[in-house]
N, C-alpha and C positions, 0 to 999 in steps of 0.2 A: 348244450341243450340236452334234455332229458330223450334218453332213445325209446322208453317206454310210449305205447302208446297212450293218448291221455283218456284220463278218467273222466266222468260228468257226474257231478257233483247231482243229490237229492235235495239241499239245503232249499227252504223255500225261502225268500225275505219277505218279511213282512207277517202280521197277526193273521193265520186262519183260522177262525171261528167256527168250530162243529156243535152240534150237539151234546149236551151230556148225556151220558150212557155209556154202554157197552162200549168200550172202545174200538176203532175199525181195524179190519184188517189193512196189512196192506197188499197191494193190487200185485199181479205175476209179474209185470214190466217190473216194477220196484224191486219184487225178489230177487229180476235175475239183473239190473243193473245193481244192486247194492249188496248181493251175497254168491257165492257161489253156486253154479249152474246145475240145480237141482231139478226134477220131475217134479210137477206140481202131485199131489194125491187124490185131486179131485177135482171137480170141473170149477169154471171160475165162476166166481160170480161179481155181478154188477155191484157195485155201490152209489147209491144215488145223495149226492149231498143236496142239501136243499138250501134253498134262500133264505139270506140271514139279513138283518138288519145291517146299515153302514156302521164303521166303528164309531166313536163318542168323539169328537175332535178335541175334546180337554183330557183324555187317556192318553196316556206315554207310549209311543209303540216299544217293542223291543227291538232289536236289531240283532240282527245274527251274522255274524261275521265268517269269514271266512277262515277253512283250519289254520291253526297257527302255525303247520309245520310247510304249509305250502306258501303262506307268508314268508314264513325263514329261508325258504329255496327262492321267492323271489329278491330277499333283500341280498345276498349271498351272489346269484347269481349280477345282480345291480354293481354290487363291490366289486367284483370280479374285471368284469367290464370295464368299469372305471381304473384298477387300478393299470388294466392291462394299456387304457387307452393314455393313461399320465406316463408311463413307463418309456412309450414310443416317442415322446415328444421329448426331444434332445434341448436341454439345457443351454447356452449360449455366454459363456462365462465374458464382461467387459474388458477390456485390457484395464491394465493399473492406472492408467493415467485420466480414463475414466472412471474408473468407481468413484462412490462417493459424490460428485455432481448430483446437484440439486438435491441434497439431503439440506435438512437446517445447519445454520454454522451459529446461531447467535447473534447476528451480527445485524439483522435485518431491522429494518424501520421501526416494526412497533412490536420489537421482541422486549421482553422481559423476565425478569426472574421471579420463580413462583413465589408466592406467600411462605414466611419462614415460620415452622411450628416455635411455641416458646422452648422445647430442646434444643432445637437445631439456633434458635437465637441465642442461646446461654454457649452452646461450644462453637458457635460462630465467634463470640466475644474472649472466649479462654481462646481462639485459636487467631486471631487477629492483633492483640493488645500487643504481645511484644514488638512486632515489628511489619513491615509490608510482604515479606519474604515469602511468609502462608499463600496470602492470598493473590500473589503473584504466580503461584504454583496452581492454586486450584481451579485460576481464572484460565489457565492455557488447559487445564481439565478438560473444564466445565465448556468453552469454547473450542470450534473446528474451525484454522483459518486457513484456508488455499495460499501458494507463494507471494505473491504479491504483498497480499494481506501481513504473512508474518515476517516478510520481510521489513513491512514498516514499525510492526511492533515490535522487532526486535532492537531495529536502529533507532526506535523514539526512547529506548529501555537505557539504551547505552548510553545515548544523549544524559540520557536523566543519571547519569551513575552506577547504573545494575550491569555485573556481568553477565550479557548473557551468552557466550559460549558456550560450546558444550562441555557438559558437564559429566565429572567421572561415572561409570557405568548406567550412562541412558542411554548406550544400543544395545535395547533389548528385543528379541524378538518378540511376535505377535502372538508364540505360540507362552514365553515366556512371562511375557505379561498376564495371559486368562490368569496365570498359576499362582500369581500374586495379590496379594488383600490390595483394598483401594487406597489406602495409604500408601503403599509400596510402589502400586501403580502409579499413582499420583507426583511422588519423586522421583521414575526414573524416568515420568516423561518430560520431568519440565529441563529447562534449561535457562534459567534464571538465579544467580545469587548474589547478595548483597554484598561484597567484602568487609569485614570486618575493618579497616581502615578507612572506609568511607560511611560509616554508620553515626560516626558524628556529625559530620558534613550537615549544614543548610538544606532543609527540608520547603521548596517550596513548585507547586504544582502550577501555577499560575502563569511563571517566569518559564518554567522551561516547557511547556508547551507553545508559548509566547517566540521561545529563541530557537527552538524546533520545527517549528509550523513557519515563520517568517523569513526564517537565515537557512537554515540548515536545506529542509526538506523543498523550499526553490529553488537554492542553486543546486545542490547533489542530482535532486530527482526530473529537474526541469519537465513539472506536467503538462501537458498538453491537452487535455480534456476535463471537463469536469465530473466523471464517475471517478478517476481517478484521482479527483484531487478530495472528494467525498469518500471516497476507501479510508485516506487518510487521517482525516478528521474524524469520520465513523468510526473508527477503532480507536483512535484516542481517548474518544469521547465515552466509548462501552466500555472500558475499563476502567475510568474514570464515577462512570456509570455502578459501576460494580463495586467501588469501594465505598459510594457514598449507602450502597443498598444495604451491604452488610456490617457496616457501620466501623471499618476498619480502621480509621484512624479519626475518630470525632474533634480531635484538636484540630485538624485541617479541615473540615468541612466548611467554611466559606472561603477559603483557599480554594479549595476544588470546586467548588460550584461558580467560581471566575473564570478557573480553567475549561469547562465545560462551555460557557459562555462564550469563549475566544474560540473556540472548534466550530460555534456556531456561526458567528463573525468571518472565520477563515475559509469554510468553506465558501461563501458569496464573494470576501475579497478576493482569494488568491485567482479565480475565475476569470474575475473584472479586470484582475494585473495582466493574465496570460492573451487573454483580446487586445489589450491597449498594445502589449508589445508587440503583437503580432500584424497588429493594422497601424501602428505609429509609425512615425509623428506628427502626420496627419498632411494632406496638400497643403496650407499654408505656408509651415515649419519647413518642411521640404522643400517647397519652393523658393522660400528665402534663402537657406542652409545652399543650392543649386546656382544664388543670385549671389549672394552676400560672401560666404564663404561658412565652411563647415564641414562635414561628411561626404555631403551628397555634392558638394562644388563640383560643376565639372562634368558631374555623372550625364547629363542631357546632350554631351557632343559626343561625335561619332570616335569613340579611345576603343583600346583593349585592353583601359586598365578595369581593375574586380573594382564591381559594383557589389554596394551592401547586400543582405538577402531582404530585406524590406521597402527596399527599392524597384525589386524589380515589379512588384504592381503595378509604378509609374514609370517603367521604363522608358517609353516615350515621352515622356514628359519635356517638352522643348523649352530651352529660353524666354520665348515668348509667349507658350502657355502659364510659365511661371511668372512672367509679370503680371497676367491677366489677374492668376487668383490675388497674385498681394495687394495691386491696384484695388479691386473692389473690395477685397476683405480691409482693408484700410479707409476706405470710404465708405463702409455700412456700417463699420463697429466700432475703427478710432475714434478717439475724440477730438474736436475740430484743432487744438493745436496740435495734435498728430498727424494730422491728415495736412495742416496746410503746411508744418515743417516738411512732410513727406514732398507733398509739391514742389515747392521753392527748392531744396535738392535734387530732386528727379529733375526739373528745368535746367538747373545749371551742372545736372551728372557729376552730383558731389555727393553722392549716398554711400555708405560706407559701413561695416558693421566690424565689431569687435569682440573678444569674449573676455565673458569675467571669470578673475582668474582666483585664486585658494575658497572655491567650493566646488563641491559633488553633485548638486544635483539643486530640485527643489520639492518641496512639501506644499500639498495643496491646502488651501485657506477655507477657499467657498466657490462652488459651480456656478454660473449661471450661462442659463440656455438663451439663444434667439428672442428676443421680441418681436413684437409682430409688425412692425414696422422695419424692421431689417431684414423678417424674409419678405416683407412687401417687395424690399428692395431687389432684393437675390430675385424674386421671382419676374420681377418690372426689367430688369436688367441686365441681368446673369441666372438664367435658369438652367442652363446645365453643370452652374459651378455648386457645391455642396455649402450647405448656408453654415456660417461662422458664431461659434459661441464666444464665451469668457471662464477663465479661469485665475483666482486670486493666489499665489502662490509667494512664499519666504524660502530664502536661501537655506540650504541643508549642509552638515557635514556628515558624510560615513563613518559613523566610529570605528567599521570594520577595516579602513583602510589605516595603512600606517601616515602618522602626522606628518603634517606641512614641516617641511625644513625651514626655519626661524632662528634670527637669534634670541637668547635671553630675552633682551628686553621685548622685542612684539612676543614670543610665547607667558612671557606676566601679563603683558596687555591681553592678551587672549584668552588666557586663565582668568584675568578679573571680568570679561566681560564686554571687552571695550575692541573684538574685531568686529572686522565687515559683516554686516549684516546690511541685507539688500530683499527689498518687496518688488512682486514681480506680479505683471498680466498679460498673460497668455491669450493667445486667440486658436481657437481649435473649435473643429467641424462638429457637427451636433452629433453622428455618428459615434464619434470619440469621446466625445460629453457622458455616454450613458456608462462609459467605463471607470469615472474621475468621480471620487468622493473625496469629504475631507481627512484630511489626515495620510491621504496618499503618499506616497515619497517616491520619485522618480528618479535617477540617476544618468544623469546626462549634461553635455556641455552645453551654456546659455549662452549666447551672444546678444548683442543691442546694437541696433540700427541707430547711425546719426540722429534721427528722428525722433528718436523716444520708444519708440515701440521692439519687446524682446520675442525673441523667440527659442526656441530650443531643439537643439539637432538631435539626432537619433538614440533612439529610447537604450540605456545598456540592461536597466535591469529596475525592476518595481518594485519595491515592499508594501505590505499593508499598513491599515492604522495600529495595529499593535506590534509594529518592529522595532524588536529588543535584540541586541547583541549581548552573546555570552561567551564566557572560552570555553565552553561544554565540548564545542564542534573542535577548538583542539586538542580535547583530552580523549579524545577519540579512541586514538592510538598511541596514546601512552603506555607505556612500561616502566613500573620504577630502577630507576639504575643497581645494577648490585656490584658488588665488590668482586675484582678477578683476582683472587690468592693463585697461585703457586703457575700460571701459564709462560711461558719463554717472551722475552721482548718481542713484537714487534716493528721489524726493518723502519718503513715506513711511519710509525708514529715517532719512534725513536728519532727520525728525523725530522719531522716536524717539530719536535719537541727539544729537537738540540741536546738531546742525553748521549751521551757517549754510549756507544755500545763494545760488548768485553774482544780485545782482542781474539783472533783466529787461534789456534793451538799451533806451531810449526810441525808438521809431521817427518817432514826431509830429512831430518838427523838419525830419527828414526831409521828408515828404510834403508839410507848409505853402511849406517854399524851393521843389522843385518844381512846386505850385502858384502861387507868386508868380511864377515865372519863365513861365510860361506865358503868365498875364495878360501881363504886359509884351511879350510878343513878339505878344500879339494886339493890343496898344495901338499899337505899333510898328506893325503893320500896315497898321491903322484913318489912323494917322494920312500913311504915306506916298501913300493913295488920295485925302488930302483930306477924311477923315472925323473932323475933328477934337473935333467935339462929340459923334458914337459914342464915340469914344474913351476921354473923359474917363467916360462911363458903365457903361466895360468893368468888373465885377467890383463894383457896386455891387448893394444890395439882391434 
């Protein structure tokens, strides 16, 4: 603050309206605040203003502002303050593993790429035609993905044939990057490239999100949630997203827009699969598989042998609770000759189950839920047991397993067409029902009750309706073999392999002659000094 003490300003605001004439003096107060403290020379006199008319309300008044140099000390002193008050307040730097959170990544619901000017569409098209390599590069740019994120774009890349390793000099630092044009930046962040020997290779985007999303990324990733199984597909799908924008490879565009289709597909199935296995195979299943034999045989008596992990839900589950459910799901849902061969066995305790044997699993046909006369039933009769649906399902084989051992002639028969092939109906809880769509494929062992009626013991594993097997997942970690010129045999392959290997060198003859030569030159010695009878003793005992 200013140590002077303060001035008071003469400015008047606002129109005062005098007389015309002689212009007034001004008054001794005025003099001596506005000039230096002089003697008046004469006595003062009054001045009498008189009464004027109000101003005109349509006249502009003037305004008189304030000097402008006292303006400047307040704006001056303003800044001051402010900077001194920014300076105090200490900074708080995040750690690394913070920063960055919650900035945009791209990656979000209703993200999109801006409208492209027709430049940037002419050097999109000169920078995209030859191959995907571009825009593989500008899409890890243009997108920010957290761990998770790149970790599945990188294994869905490799899936597909792209190397993505890292690549020669992309550690660069942050300070070295600013230093570099966007091109340069561009390549040294990606980690992405084609090999020139797989640039021939089968271009199709369909199939390998199809063998990636079904085979690969359930069993590898085993999800557990549905954000993460929507990470997955979301990023498949935005960069899929990304090539159809820029128009990167127009021969495949309804190739891609299938592939895009199945990401939408997969995120709902692979969901429906992780629920089924997790709450399968349902009380009924279970309680037959506990009754008849299967998995869970046995599990209901007091053992210390290991129970499944989907079992233990029902770990109480008694013998005689297990009759209850098969009893009435038999009698609300079979059909009367199932139900009355059930009987007539049960009477004479001749029930009996068995499993069918060279398949995997089964594929489902068509759901159907409860009628309303069968939870009449459940509810008339059994209301604390969970009401029983239908499922239509055909015999499956895993092509991902290695073949059934055969001979010749059933593997012709089987190649033409003409093996086992078995339709199947399931009974399963309505609960379970909302998880079952067509085209489903379960993996599991089926058995069949004397009676007609199957069922199926514990779930291994579920693919969706568009599961494809590929050998992508074992070219994983491939390495093409190269030639070993010039390295030493190997011990061990050499035996394996039954090749001779080159004799030992004998070195022993060696060491005996320059031992013999020594004695003699100590003998020789002994005897020029006259120590002829030493001599004769050199090299004895």
């Amino acid at each position: 603050m200013d140590s002077n003490p303060p001035t008071h300003s003469t400015a008047i605001s606002g129109d005062l309206p005098i007389r015309s004439g002689k212009p007034m003096e001004p008054s001794t107060s005025a003099k001596i605040e506005n000039g230096p403290s002089q003697e008046s020379s004469g006595p003062c006199k009054s001045v009498r203003i008189e009464e004027v008319p109000e101003d005109d309300p349509a006249k502009p008044r003037a305004k008189v502002s304030e000097p402008q140099t006292k303006l400047d000390d307040e704006i001056a002193l303003r800044a001051g303050e402010i900077m001194a008050t920014t300076a105090k307040k200490s900074r708080r730097q995040k750690p690394k593993s913070k920063r960055g959170q919650g900035k945009p990544t791209g990656f979000e619901e209703y993200c999109a790429d801006g409208p492209l000017t027709p430049e940037e569409h002419e050097e999109t098209r000169q920078l995209y035609d030859p191959r995907i390599q571009e825009a593989l590069t500008r899409f890890q740019w243009k997108r920010r993905m957290e761990n998770d994120r790149r970790a599945i774009f990188f294994k869905y890349l490799q899936y597909g044939g792209v190397d993505a390793s890292q690549n020669y000099g992309t550690g660069v630092s942050p300070k070295e990057l600013k230093q570099m044009s966007n091109d340069e930046a561009r390549q040294a962040r990606s980690q992405t490239m084609i090999p020139r020997d797989r640039q021939k290779q089968e271009v199709n985007f369909e199939e390998v999100v199809r063998g990636f999303l079904s085979c690969y990324y359930a069993n590898h990733y085993n999800p557990d949630s549905q954000e993460s199984i929507k990470l997955a597909t979301g990023t498949i799908r935005n960069l899929l997203t990304y090539l159809l924008f820029h128009d990167v490879c127009p021969e495949y565009k309804d190739n891609i827009i299938k592939a895009r289709q199945i990401c939408d597909i997969a995120s709902v199935e692979l969901w429906k699969n992780v629920q089924l296995i997790q709450q399968g195979p349902g009380s009924f299943n279970q309680s037959c598989s506990l009754l008849f034999g299967g998995r869970y045989h046995g599990s209901g008596e007091e053992t210390n042998d290991w129970v499944p992990a989907q079992s233990w839900a029902d770990r109480n589950l008694t013998p005689d609770a297990a009759r209850k459910v098969v009893k009435f799901a038999i009698a609300g849902i079979a059909s009367h000759g199932q139900a009355s061969r059930f009987q007539e066995l049960a009477t004479k305790g001749e029930l009996s189950a068995k499993q069918i044997p060279d398949i995997d699993g089964f594929e489902v046909i068509s759901v159907s839920k409860p009628e309303a006369d069968v939870r009449d039933f459940y509810h008339g009769f059994a209301p604390d047991l969970p009401i029983v649906g239908k499922i239509k399902a055909r015999s499956f084989l895993n092509p991902a397993k290695p073949e059934i051992d055969m001979s010749p002639k059933e593997r012709k028969a089987w190649q033409e067409g003409k093996g086992p092939e078995y339709d199947f109906e399931f009974f399963l809880e309505e609960d379970l029902l909302q998880h079952c769509y067509p085209g489903l494929r379960i993996a599991s062992a089926i058995w069949e009750i004397n009676c007609g009626v199957y069922y199926f013991d514990e779930i291994i594993s579920a693919y969706p309706s568009f599961h494809l097997v590929l050998a992508n997942d074992l070219m994983l970690r491939w390495k093409t073999p190269k030639e070993i010129v010039g390295e030493k045999p190997n011990v061990l392959d050499a035996q394996a392999e039954d090749v001779p290997l080159p004799e030992p060198e004998d070195h022993e003859d060696d060491e005996e002659k320059k031992l013999d030569d020594i004695t003699e030159a100590v003998k020789a010695a002994l005897r020029a000094s006259g120590l002829d009878k030493e001599a004769e003793n050199v090299g004895k005992g």
